[in-house]
C-alpha positions in Angstrom: -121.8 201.8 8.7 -125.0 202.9 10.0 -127.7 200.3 10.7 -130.5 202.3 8.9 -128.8 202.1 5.4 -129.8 199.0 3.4 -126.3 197.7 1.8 -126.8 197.8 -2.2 -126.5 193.9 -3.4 -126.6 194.7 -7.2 -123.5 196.5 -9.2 -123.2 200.3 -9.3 -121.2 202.8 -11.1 -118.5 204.1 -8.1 -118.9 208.0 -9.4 -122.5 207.7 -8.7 -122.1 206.8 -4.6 -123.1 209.7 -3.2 -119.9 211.4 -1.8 -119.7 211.8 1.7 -122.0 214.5 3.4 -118.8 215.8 5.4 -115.7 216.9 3.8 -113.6 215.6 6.9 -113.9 214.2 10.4 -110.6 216.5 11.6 -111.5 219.0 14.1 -110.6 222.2 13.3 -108.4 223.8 12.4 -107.5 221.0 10.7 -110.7 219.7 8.8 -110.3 223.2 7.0 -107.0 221.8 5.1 -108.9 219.1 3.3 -111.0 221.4 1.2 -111.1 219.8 -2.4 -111.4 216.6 -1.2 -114.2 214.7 -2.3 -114.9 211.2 -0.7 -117.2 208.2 -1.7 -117.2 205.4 0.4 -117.7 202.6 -1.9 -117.4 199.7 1.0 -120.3 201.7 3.1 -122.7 201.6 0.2 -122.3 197.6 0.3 -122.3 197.0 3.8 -119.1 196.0 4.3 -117.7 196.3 7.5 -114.1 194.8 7.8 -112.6 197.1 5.7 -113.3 200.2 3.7 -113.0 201.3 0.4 -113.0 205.0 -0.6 -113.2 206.8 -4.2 -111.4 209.7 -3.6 -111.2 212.6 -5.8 -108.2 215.3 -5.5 -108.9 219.3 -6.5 -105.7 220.7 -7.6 -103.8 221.7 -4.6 -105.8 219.8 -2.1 -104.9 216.4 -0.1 -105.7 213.2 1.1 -105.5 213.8 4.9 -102.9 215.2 7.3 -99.4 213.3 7.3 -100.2 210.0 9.2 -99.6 206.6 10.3 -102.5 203.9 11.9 -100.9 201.8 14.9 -103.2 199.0 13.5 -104.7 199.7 10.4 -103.3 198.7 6.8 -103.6 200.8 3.9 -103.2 200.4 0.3 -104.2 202.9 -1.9 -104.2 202.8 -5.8 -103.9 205.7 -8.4 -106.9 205.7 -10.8 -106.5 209.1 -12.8 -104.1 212.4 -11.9 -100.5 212.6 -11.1 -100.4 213.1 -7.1 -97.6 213.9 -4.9 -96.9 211.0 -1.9 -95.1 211.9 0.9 -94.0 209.9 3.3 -91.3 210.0 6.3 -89.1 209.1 3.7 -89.5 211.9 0.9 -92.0 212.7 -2.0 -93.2 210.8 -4.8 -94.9 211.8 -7.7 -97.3 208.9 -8.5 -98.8 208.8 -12.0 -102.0 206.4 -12.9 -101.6 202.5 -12.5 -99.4 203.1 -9.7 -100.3 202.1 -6.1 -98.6 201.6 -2.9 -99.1 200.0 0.7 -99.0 201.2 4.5 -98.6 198.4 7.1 -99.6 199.7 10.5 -97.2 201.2 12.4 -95.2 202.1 8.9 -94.6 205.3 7.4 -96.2 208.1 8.2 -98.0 209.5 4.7 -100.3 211.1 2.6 -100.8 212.1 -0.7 -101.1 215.8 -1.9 -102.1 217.0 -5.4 -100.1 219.7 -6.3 -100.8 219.2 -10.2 -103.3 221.6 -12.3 -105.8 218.4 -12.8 -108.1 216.5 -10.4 -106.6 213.6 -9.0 -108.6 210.4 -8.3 -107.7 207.4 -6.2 -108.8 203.9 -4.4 -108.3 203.9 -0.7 -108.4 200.4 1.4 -107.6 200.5 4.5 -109.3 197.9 7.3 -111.8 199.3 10.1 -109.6 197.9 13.4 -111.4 198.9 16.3 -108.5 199.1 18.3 -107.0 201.6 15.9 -105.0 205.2 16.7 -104.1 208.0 14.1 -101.2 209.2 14.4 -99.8 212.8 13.3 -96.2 214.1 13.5 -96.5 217.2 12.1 -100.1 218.3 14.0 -101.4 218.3 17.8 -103.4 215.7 17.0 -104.0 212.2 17.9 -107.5 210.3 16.5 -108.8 207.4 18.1 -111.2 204.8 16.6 -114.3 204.7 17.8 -117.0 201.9 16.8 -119.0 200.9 14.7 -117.8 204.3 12.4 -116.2 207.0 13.4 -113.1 208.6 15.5 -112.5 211.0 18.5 -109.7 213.1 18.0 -107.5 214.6 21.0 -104.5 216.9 21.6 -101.2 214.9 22.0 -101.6 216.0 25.6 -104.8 214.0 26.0 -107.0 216.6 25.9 -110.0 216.3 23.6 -111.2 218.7 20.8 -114.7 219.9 20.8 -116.7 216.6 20.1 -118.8 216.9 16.4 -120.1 214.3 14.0 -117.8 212.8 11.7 
């Protein structure tokens, strides 16, 4: 989280956080596959630091992120409104509200896609290791954490994309 943000200390209505000003932190062409996704960093607009917490909202047809796994960071995310689609290393899931499900680091690689006609809305936690890598199998693309907020992103050669602001 930025130092120049005061935290909120009082309660506030999640749908009202302003979403986030950038659709994704992916390079391209990769940022271009998250269109209809719509992010509000709950955790940010408190101050929180150890972990985040993201109000994520689905357009029909769009996802979550690419297919991943985090060699430190946990995940958990929880199904709020919407019938998505996980997939995993394991196969697809359809996921229908009240369900939720966990990613230990080093797990399964996943994300969740919403191949439904309605918007799909979810709680992401994940924590905010600094020593963290993203992981990709099915893109050149590897993403490492970079403190206090944000991630560089390279080929799986080593080579780094163009730098921009996440």
């Amino acid at each position: 989280m930025s130092d120049s943000k005061p935290a909120r200390t009082t309660p506030v209505i999640a749908a009202e956080v302003p979403a986030r000003a950038t659709v994704s932190s992916y390079p391209e062409p990769f940022a271009a596959r998250m269109a209809g996704r719509e992010k509000r960093q709950l955790g940010d607009a408190f101050g929180l630091t150890v972990f985040g917490v993201n109000l994520t909202r689905l357009a029909p047809n769009s996802e979550s992120a690419l297919l991943h796994r985090h060699s430190r960071q946990q995940e958990f995310v929880y199904v709020l409104a919407g019938t998505p689609t996980l997939i995993t290393d394991q196969g697809e899931f359809l996921m229908t509200p009240g369900m939720c499900v966990g990613f230990p680091a080093n797990g399964l690689a996943h994300h969740i896609v919403n191949h439904s006609d309605e918007q799909v809305e979810l709680l992401e936690i994940g924590d905010r290791n600094s020593d963290d890598t993203g992981h990709y199998p099915n893109d050149d693309l590897v993403a490492i954490r970079v403190m206090p907020d944000g991630w560089a992103f390279t080929h799986k050669d080593g080579s780094p994309y163009p730098s921009h602001k996440a």
